[in-house]
N, C-alpha and C positions, 0 to 999 in steps of 0.2 A: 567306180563300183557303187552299186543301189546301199542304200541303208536298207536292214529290213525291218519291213514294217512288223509291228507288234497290232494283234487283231484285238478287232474294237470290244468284242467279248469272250471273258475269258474262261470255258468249259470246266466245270467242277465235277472231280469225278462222284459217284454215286458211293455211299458207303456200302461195303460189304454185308452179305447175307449172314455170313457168321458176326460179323460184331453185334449185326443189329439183334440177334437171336440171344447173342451173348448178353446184353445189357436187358433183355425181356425178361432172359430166366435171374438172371441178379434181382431186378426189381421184384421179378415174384414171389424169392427167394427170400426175401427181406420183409414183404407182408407176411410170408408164411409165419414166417420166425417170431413178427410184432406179433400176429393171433396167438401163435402156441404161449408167447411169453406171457400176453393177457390173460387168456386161459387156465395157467398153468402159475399164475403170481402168487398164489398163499404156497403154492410145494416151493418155487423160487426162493419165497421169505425165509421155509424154515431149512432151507438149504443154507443159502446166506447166513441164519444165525449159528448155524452148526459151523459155518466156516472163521466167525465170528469165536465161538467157544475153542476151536481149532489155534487161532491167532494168539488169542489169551494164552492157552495153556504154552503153546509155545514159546512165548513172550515170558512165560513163568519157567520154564525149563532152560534156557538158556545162559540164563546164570548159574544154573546148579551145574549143567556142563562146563563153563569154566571152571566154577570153583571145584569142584568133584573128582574132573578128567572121566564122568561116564559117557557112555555114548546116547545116542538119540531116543534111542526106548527105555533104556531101564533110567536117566533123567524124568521122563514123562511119567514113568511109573510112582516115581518117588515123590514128586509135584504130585499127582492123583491122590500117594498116599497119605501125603501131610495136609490136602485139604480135605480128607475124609478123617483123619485123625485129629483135626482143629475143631473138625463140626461135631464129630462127638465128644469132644472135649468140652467146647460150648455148650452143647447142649443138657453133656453132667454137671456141669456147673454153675448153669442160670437156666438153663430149660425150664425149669418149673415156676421161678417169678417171671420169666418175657412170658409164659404160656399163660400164667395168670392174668398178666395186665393185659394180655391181648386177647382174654375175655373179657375183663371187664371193660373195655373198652368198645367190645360187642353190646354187652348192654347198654351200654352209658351213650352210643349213637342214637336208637331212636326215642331217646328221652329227651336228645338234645334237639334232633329234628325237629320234636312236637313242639318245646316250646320257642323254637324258631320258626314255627308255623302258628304259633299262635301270637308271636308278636307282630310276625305280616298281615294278621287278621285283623290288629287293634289298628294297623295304620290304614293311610287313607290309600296306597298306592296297593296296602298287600294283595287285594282279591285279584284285578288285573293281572298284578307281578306272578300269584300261582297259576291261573288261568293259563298266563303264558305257558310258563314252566312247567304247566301240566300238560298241554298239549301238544309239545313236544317231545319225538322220539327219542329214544337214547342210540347212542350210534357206536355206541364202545361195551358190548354186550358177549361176555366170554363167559363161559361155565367154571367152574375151578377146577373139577375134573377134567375138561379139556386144554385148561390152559398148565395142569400138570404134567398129562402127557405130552402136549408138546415142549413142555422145558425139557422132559425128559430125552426125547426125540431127539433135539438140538444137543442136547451132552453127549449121546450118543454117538451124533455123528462127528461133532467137533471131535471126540475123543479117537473115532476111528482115521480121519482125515490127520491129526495130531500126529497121531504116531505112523501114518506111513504117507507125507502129503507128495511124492515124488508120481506114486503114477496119478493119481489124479490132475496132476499139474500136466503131467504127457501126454494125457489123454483126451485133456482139453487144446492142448498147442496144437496138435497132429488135426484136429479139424481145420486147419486154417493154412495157408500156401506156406510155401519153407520160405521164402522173403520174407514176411512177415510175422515168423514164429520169434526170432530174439528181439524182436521190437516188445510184441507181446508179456515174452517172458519178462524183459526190463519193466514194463510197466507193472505189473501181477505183482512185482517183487515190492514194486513202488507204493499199489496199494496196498499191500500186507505192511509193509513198515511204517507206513501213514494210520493203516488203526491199529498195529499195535502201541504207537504213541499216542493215540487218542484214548483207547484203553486205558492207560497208564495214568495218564490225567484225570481220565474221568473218575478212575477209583479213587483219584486222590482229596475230589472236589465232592465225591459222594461223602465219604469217610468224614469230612469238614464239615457240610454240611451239616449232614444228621448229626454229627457231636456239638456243633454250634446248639443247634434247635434242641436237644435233652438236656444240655446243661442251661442254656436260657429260660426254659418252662419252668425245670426244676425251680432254677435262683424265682422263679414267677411264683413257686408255691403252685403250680400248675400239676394236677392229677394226671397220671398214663403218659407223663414226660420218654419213659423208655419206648416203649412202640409208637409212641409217634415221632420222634427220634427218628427211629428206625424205618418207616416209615418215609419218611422224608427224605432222608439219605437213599432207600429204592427208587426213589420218583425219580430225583435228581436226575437219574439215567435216560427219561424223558425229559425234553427242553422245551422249557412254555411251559405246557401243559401239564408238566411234574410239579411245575413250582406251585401253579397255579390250584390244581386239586389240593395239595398237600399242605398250603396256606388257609384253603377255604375250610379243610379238614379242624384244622389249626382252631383256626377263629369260631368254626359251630360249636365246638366241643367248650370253649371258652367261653363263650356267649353262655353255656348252660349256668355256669357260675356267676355270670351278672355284665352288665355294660362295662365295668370297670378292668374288667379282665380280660373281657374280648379286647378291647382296645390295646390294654398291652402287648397281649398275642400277635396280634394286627401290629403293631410295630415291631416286634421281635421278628417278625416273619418279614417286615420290609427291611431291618436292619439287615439280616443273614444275607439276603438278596441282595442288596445293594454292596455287602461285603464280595459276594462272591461274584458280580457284576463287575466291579471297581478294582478290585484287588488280588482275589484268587485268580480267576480267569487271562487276564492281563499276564501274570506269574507264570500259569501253565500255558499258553500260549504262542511263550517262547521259542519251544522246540517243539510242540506238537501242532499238530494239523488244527486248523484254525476257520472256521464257515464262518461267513457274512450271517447276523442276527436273520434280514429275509431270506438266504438262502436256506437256515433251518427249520424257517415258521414253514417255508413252501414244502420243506423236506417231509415235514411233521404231516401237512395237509395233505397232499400227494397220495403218500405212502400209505397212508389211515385211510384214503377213498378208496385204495388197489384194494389194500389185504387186508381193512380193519384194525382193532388192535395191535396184533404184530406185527404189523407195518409200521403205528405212530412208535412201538419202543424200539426199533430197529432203520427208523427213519434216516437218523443221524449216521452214525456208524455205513448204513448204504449210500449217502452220498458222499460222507469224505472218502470212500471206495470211489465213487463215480467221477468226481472231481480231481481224483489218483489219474485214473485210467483216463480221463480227458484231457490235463493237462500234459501226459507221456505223449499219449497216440496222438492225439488230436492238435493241441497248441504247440509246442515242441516240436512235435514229426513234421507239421503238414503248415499250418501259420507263420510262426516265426522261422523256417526251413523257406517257403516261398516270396519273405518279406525281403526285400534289396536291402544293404547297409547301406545307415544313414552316412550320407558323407558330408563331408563339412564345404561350408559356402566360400564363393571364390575369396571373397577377402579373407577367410581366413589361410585359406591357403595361399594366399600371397603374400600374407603374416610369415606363414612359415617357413614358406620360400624363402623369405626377406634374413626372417632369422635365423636360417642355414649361411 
């Protein structure tokens, strides 16, 4: 009997009309979604921070529900009312010296500018150096009244998403195929408990901060020690660029009172830093969610090109969400899920053999 022969080429069939059509509307389907996302990035942002306010307060209710035995809304209610009954308590009780020092501290800036512009004028770099700096745009350009109502916006929705975040959470799965809806759901849950432990931290290094920096000005003999304190501790919530502003804040206002003063500012503000670089950070880092120094600076950059200012304060907090949801979905499901286990080399397996 013939062996039979195997033909010299081998016919490959055609892929199907529907796959092909299939993978056409997927790809379209995917620019669609990058344009609208583009388009649509500042409403995204203060979506995000609402979801962000949302995380917080939850993060804040959850211990009152242990301790209390309430349930889910009237805990959230009680958390709303204790930081609305803290703020008016602050504010009967020091309201009126922060409001003072944070005018005088309105006046006392462009007194300090001038004569920081006119000690650039006495050197031989300064005309150049303003030249620069004058001709340069400003690219962090927010009104106050705008940048009030959108806090308010964001409290808003945090608060409404707070207290009932189950259908939103449904409503979002249900766009997406039933296979991959409790993938999803695990991961969602992974980035909610990733910033709320960044959260947690980051109050804790704001709070440190700014108390470092008012009581070091202070012991400096340094004027408007409390709002810029204060001050500094808000920045904080921006990385780089908080430290950065609110040191240089620091040292103009110093500089007004003489070389001798700026300079110690200037190293109070590098000690704090390097405290909170070396020591704080490292501390909190433990258990909470954790970015690579360039993965932050890019987050900072990025974010500030999409959506402006509340992109760079909401930088952070959006990628340790992104870096949640990438290492569930993506690294986990799909990478390490298709990577072969590493097996061990014949000698040692002839070790082991040996030693059985």
């Amino acid at each position: 009997m013939k062996p039979e022969r195997k033909p010299l080429f081998r016919t490959v069939a055609a892929p199907s009309q529907t796959g092909y059509v299939g993978r056409v509307v997927i790809a379209v389907a995917i620019v669609v979604l990058a344009w609208l996302a583009l388009e649509l990035r500042a409403v995204i942002v203060v979506v995000f921070g609402g979801v962000l306010a949302a995380v917080a307060l939850r993060a804040a209710s959850t211990p009152v529900q242990r301790l209390t035995g309430l349930r889910e809304r009237p805990a959230l209610a009680l958390v709303l009312a204790t930081i609305v009954g803290i703020l008016a308590l602050g504010s009967w009780l020091i309201g009126e010296p922060v409001t003072r020092e944070f005018g005088a501290l309105r006046r006392e800036l462009p007194g300090a500018i001038e004569r920081v512009t006119d000690w650039l004028d006495s050197q031989s770099f300064g005309p150049a150096l303003r030249d620069w700096l004058g001709n340069g745009k400003p690219g962090l350009e927010c009104s106050a009244i705008g940048a009030l109502g959108t806090l308010i916006l964001i409290i808003v929705v945090g608060i409404y998403i707070a207290a009932d975040p189950g259908p939103y959470r449904r409503g979002l799965l249900r766009l997406l195929p039933l296979q991959q809806r409790r993938r999803v759901d695990a991961a969602m849950a992974e980035a909610g408990r990733g910033l709320s432990r960044w959260l947690v931290s980051q109050s804790i290094a704001m709070v440190t901060v700014g108390t470092m920096t008012a009581i070091g000005l202070t012991l400096l003999g340094m004027p408007l020690a409390l709002p810029l304190g204060i001050i500094t501790g808000l920045l904080e919530f921006v990385p780089f660029f908080g430290t950065i502003t609110s040191s240089a804040l620091i040292i103009l206002l110093a500089f007004a009172q003489g070389a001798v003063p700026a300079l110690n500012a200037a190293l109070l503000c590098l000690f704090v830093q390097q405290f909170e670089s070396y020591v704080l950070q490292p501390f909190l880092q433990r258990w909470a969610v954790a970015l690579p120094p360039a993965v932050g600076l890019t987050a900072v950059l990025v974010f500030g090109a999409l959506a402006g200012p509340l992109g760079v304060v909401l930088a952070t907090p959006l990628m340790v969400a992104v870096m949640a949801l990438v290492q569930r979905l993506y690294v986990d499901g799909t990478i390490e899920a298709d990577t072969p286990p590493i097996r061990a080399s014949a000698p040692a397996q002839d070790r082991a053999g040996g030693g059985a």
